[in-house]
C-alpha positions in Angstrom: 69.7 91.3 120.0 69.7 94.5 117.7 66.7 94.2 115.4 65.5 96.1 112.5 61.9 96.7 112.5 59.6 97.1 109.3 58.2 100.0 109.6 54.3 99.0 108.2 54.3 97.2 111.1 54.3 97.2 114.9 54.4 93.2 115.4 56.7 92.1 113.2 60.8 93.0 112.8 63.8 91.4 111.4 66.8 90.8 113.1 70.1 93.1 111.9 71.4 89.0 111.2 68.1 88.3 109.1 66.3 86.7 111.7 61.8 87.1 112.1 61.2 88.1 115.2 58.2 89.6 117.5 58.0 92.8 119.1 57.0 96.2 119.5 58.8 98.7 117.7 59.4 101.5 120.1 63.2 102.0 119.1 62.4 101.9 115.3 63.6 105.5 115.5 66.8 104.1 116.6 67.0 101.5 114.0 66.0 103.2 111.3 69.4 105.7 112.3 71.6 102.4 112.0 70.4 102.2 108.3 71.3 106.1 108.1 74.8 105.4 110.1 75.7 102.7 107.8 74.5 104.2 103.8 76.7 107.1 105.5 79.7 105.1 105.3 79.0 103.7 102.0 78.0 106.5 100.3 80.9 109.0 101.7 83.5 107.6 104.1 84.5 104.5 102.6 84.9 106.3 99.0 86.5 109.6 101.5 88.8 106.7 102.9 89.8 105.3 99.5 90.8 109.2 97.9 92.8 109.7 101.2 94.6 106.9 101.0 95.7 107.4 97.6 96.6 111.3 98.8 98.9 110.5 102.1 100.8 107.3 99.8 101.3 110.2 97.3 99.7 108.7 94.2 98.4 111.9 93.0 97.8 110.5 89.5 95.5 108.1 90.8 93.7 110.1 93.0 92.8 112.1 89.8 92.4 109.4 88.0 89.2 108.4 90.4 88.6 112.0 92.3 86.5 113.8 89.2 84.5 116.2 89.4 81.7 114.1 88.4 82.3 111.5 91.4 82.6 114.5 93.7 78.5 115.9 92.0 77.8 112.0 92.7 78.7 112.1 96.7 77.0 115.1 97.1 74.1 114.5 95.3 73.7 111.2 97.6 74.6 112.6 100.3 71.3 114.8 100.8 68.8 114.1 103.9 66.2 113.3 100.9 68.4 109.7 100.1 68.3 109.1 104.1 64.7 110.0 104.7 62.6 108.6 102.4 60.4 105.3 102.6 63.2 102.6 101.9 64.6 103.6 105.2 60.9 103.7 106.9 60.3 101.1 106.0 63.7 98.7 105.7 63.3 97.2 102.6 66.4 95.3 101.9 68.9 96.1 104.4 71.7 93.8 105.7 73.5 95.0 108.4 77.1 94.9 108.5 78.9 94.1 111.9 82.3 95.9 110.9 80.2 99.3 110.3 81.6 100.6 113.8 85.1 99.5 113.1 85.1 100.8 109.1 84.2 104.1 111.1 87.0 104.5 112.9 89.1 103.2 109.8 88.0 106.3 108.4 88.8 108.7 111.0 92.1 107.8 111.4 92.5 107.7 107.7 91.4 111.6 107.9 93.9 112.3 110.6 96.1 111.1 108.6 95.7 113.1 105.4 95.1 116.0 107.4 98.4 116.0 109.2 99.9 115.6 105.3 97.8 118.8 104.3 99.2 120.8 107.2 103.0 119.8 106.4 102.4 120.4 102.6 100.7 123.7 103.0 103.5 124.8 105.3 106.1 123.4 102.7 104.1 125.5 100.3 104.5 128.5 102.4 108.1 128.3 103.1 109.0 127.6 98.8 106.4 130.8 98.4 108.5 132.8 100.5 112.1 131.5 99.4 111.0 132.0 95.8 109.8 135.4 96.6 113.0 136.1 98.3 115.3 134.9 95.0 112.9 136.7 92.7 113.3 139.8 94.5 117.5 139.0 94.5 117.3 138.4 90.8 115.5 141.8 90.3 118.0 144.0 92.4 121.2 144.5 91.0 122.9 145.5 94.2 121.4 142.8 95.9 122.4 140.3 93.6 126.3 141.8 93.9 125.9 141.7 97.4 124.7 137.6 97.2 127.5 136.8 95.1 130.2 138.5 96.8 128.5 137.2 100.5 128.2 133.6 99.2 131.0 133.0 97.2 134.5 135.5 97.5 133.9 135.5 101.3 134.2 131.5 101.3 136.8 131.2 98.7 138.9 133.4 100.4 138.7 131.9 103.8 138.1 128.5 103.1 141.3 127.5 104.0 140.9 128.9 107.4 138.1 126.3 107.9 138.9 122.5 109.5 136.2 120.3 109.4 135.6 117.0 111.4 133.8 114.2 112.0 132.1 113.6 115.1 129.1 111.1 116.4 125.5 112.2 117.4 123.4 109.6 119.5 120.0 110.4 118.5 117.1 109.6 121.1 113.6 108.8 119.7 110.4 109.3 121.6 110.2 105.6 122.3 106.4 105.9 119.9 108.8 106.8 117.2 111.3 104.3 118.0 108.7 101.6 118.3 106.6 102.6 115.2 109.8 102.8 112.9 111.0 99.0 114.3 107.4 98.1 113.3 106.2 99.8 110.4 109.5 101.8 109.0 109.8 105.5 108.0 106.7 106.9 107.0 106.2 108.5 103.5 107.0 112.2 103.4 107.3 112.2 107.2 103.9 111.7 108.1 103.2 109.1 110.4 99.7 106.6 109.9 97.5 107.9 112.5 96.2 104.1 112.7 99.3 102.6 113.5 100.7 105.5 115.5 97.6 104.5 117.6 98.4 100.8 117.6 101.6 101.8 119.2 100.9 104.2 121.5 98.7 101.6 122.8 100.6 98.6 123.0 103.4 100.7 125.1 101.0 102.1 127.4 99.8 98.4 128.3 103.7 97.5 128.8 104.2 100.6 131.2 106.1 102.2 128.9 104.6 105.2 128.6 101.7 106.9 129.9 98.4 108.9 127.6 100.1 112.2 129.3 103.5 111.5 128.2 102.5 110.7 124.7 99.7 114.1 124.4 102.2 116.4 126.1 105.0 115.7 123.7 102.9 114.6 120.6 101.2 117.4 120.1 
């Protein structure tokens, strides 16, 4: 059993579920690093996990609402070696140890992936409007070019548009079978960007049905 030690003592611990216990504490280095592990989580990846959430549903108001700049001084401040070394955790004074640390880890991480695939598709959404802005201001500013756009995009058309046929026709569309699967179970994501949690989920449960394999799924994911 995982045990938290107190640390004026070498006789003595407590159990991570509360319990007294004998022993030595030889690991104490170890336990006290579980404390560290977990105030981690509280003090920045849980509240990290909340502001990214709010960021990759798109409820920006919110997320300003809660990300100040005074909650920002607040993580950092608490997030100095001085909170994690000092003599509450030497010496374990009131610490309960929560079983679901590991899995509100990973929680986290995937919530990270997550915004940061939004941030890469936003940033290039930014570059690509920077550049077609640039491209119309720079129209608007030229007077030949702007003769030229006009005369390009609209007498050209007019003129031959009764030249053009147009007609329907049928496209069957064939999804990576992660995509397919995650859109039966989850729907489209929002803005494109796919929950690295349940993309996980997913990928998994088709690799234990043989549908797929981890290098099918890396070679084309990435």
């Amino acid at each position: 059993m995982s045990s938290i030690f107190d640390g004026s003592s070498g006789f003595t611990s407590v159990s991570l579920h509360g319990q007294i216990q004998s022993g030595q504490n030889a690991n104490l280095d170890i336990v006290r690093d579980v404390v560290r592990y977990q105030l981690l989580y509280s003090n920045m990846l849980n509240r990290m996990r909340q502001y990214l959430n709010l960021y990759t549903s798109g409820s920006y108001n919110e997320l300003k609402q809660v990300f100040t700049k005074a909650a920002l001084n607040q993580m950092l401040v608490t997030n100095n070696d001085s909170f994690y070394y000092n003599t509450n955790v030497d010496d374990l004074v009131d610490f309960t140890y929560d079983p679901n640390t590991f899995l509100n880890y990973k929680k986290s991480l995937f919530s990270m992936l997550t915004g940061f695939t939004l941030s890469v598709k936003q940033n290039d959404d930014l570059v690509a409007m920077t550049k077609d802005c640039n491209e119309q201001k720079e129209l608007l500013m030229s007077r030949e070019k702007l003769i030229e756009y006009i005369r390009r995009e609209f007498t050209d058309k007019i003129s031959m548009e009764a030249f053009f046929i147009s007609q329907e026709f049928n496209t069957n569309i064939q999804l990576k079978p992660w995509y397919s699967l995650y859109l039966q179970m989850h729907g489209p994501p929002p803005d494109g960007v796919f929950d690295s949690e349940k993309m996980a989920n997913v990928v998994e449960i088709l690799i234990n049905q043989n549908v797929i394999t981890m290098e099918m799924f890396i070679g084309d994911f990435l």
